[in-house]
N, C-alpha and C positions, 0 to 999 in steps of 0.2 A: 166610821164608827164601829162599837163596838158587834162583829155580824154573826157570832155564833151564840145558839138559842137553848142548846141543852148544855152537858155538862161532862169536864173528864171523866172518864172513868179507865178502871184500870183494864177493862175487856175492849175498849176502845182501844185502849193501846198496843194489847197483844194482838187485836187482826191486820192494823196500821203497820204496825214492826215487821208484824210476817212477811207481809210485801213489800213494803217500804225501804226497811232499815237493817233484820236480819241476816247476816252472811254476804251483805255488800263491803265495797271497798271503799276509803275514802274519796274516788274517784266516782265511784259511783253512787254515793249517797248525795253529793253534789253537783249536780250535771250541767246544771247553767253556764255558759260560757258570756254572759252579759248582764247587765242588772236586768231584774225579772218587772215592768211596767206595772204591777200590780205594790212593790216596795220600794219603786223609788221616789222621792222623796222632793221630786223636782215641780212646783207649782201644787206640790198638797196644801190644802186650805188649813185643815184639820182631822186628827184624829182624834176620833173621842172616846170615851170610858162612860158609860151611860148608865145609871139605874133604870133597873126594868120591873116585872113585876117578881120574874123568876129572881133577879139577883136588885133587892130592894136597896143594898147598900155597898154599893162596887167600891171598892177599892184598886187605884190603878199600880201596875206593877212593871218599869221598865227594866230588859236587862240588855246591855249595850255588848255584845264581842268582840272583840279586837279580831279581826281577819287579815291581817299580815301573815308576811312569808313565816313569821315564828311563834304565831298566834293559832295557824288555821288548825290546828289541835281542838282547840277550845269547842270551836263549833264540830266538829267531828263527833266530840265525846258529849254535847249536848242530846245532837239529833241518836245517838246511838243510846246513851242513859240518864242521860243529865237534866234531861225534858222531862223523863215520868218520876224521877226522882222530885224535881221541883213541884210540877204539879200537883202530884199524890199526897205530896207532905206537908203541901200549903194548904191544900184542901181538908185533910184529916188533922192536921196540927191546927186549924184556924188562929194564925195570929191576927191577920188582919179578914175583916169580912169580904165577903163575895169578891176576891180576886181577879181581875180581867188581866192579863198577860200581854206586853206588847215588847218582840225584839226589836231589836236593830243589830247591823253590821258595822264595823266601824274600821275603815281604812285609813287612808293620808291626804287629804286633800291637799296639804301645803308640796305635795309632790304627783299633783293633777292626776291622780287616778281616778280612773273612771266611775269608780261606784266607792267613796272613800264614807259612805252613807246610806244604809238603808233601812228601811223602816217596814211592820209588819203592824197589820192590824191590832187593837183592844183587842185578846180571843179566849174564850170561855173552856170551849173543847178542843176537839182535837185536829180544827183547825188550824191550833196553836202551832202543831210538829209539821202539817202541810205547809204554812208558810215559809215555817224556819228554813223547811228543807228549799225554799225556793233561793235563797241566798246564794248571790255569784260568789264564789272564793276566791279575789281577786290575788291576794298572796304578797302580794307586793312589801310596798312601805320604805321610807327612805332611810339614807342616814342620819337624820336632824334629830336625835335622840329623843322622838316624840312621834306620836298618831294623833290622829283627831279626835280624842276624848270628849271635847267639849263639847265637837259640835252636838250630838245627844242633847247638853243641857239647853242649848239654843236653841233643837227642835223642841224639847219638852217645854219651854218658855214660851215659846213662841207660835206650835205649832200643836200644842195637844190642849185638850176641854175635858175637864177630869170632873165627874160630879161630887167624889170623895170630898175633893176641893172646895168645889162653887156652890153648891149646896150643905154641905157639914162644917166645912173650914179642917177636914181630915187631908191631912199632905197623904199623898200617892209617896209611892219609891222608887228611887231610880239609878239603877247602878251599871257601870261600869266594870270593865275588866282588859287588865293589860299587861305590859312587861316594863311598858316604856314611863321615857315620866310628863309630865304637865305641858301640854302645848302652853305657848304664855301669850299666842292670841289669834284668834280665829278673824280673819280679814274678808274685810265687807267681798270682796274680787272672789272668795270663795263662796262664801252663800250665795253670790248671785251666780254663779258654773252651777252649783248644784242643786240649789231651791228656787232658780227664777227668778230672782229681784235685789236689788242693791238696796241694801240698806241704809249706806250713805257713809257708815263706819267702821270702823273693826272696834271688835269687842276683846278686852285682856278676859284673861283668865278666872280675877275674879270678878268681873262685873257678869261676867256668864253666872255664877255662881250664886251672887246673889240674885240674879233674874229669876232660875230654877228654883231655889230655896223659897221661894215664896210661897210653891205649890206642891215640890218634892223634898223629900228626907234622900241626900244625894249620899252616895258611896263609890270609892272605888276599889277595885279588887286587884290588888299586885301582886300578880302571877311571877310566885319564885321560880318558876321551870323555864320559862322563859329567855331566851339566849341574851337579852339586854341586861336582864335585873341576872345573870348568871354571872355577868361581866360587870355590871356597874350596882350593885345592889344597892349602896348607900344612897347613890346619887338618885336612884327611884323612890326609894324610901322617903328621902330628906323633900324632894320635888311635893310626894303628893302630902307628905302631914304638913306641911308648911301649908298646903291653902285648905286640908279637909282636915287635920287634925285628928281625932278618934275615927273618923270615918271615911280613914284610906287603910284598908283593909287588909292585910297581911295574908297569903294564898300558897302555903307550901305543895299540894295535892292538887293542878289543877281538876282532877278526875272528880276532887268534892265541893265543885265550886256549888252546884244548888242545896247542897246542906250548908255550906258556910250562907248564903243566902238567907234558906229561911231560917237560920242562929240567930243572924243578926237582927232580922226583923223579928223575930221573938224576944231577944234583949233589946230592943228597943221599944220593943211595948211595955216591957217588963215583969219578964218572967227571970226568975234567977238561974245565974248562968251555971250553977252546979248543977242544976236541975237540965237544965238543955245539953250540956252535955254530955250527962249522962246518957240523955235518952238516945246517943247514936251510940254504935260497937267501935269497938273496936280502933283499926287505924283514925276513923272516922272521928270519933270523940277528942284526940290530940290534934289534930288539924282543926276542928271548930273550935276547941278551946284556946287554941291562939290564936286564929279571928278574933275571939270574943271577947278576950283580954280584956282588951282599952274599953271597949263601947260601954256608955252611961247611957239611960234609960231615958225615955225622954221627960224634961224635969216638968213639963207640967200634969204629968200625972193622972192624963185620962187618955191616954194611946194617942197623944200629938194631936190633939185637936185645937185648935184658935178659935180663939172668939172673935167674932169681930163687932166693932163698937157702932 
């Protein structure tokens, strides 16, 4: 569940960086040489996002990394900027309320790696950057023109208790980021390697989709820097709008992926996207402006909340 009790702040993160993060190497902001037992993923019951009294109306927030051999960037330029940029901006921009933060790693199961999956707690504080930083960089990932995207939406379906959700009918968000394009089906032989138990089936692509869509506002982020979409660009493109449509997300700048983040989730609550634009400088502002293109707002008009009957 969700285990931090206070709140980011920005002096949090300059004494955490000092030690932490500042003037390390990729090699050494990483150190894990195996999945860390505190995020893997294997016989987790649940993760939860909980209202408390400090955060009355949490809203859950996943963001899933591709940690392949041509991804391990992504998480590099998180733990180093991309953490207090997301944090700072979600909490001072408030698109959605009370914010709880939960990563994951995302490798290749359909090419048995070890950790093609991992999970970190709901995290309020600063938390958030101690577990990131726990993430094995496994590096790997095969030829099969795909990573395991989806599995994320199978644990977020299946494996997370969000109150946003089950108490408001408020969908959480849950995004992804990659190069590659659309696994087109996550097989029962692998959730039971990595979650403990057989499910009995494989699941396609989009029946993932709609499982997660019940409870999250799902995205994926197609990282143009990436040696697959450098090579096959259309073929990634065409993969993820074919099953996400407006909300497979175009990534020229991986370095801006948590402004493109919280863009998106401000034009989807609906704030006008001249307006959020504007409000970054610079390189920044043309990199979110085409994320934000395509995204429509959500059409029922009161920040995605369902009623239920």
């Amino acid at each position: 569940m969700t285990t931090g009790k206070g709140s980011y702040t920005a002096r949090d993160w300059t004494t955490y960086a000092s030690t932490h993060v500042t003037g390390k190497s990729g090699a050494e902001l990483f150190t894990n040489t195996d999945i860390d037992p505190l995020l893997n993923p294997k016989d987790v019951k649940i993760r939860e996002s909980r209202d408390s009294d400090a955060y009355p109306e949490s809203t859950a927030l996943i963001v899933g990394i591709d940690q392949t051999g041509s991804m391990g960037m992504i998480s590099k330029q998180m733990i180093r900027e991309g953490l207090n940029v997301l944090a700072t901006e979600i909490y001072d921009r408030k698109p959605i309320t009370d914010p709880q933060i939960m990563f994951m790693a995302i490798g290749d199961a359909a090419m048995h790696e070890r950790a093609p999956l991992q999970v970190t707690q709901f995290e309020v504080d600063i938390k958030i950057a101690e577990q990131l930083q726990k993430f094995f960089l496994e590096g790997m990932g095969g030829g099969n023109d795909n990573e395991s995207y989806t599995f994320p939406w199978y644990f977020a379906a299946m494996h997370t208790s969000i109150d946003c959700f089950e108490k408001r009918g408020k969908k959480g968000y849950l995004f992804t980021a990659g190069d590659e394009c659309v696994p087109p089906v996550l097989r029962a032989s692998e959730i039971e390697r990595y979650l403990g138990y057989n499910p009995e089936k494989d699941f396609t692509a989009e029946e993932l989709l709609t499982m997660v869509s019940r409870s999250y506002n799902v995205f994926h982020i197609m990282v143009e820097q990436g040696s697959y979409m450098r090579s096959y660009r259309q073929d990634a493109i065409d993969s993820w709008t074919s099953i996400l449509g407006q909300n497979a997300i175009p990534l020229s700048d991986y370095t801006k992926m948590s402004e493109v983040i919280i863009s998106v989730i401000q034009a989807m609550e609906g704030d006008a996207k001249d307006k959020i634009t504007a409000s970054w400088d610079g390189k920044t502002s043309i990199v979110v402006s085409k994320a934000i293109d395509g995204i429509i707002a959500n059409r029922t008009g009161n920040g995605g909340i369902i009623t239920f009957d």
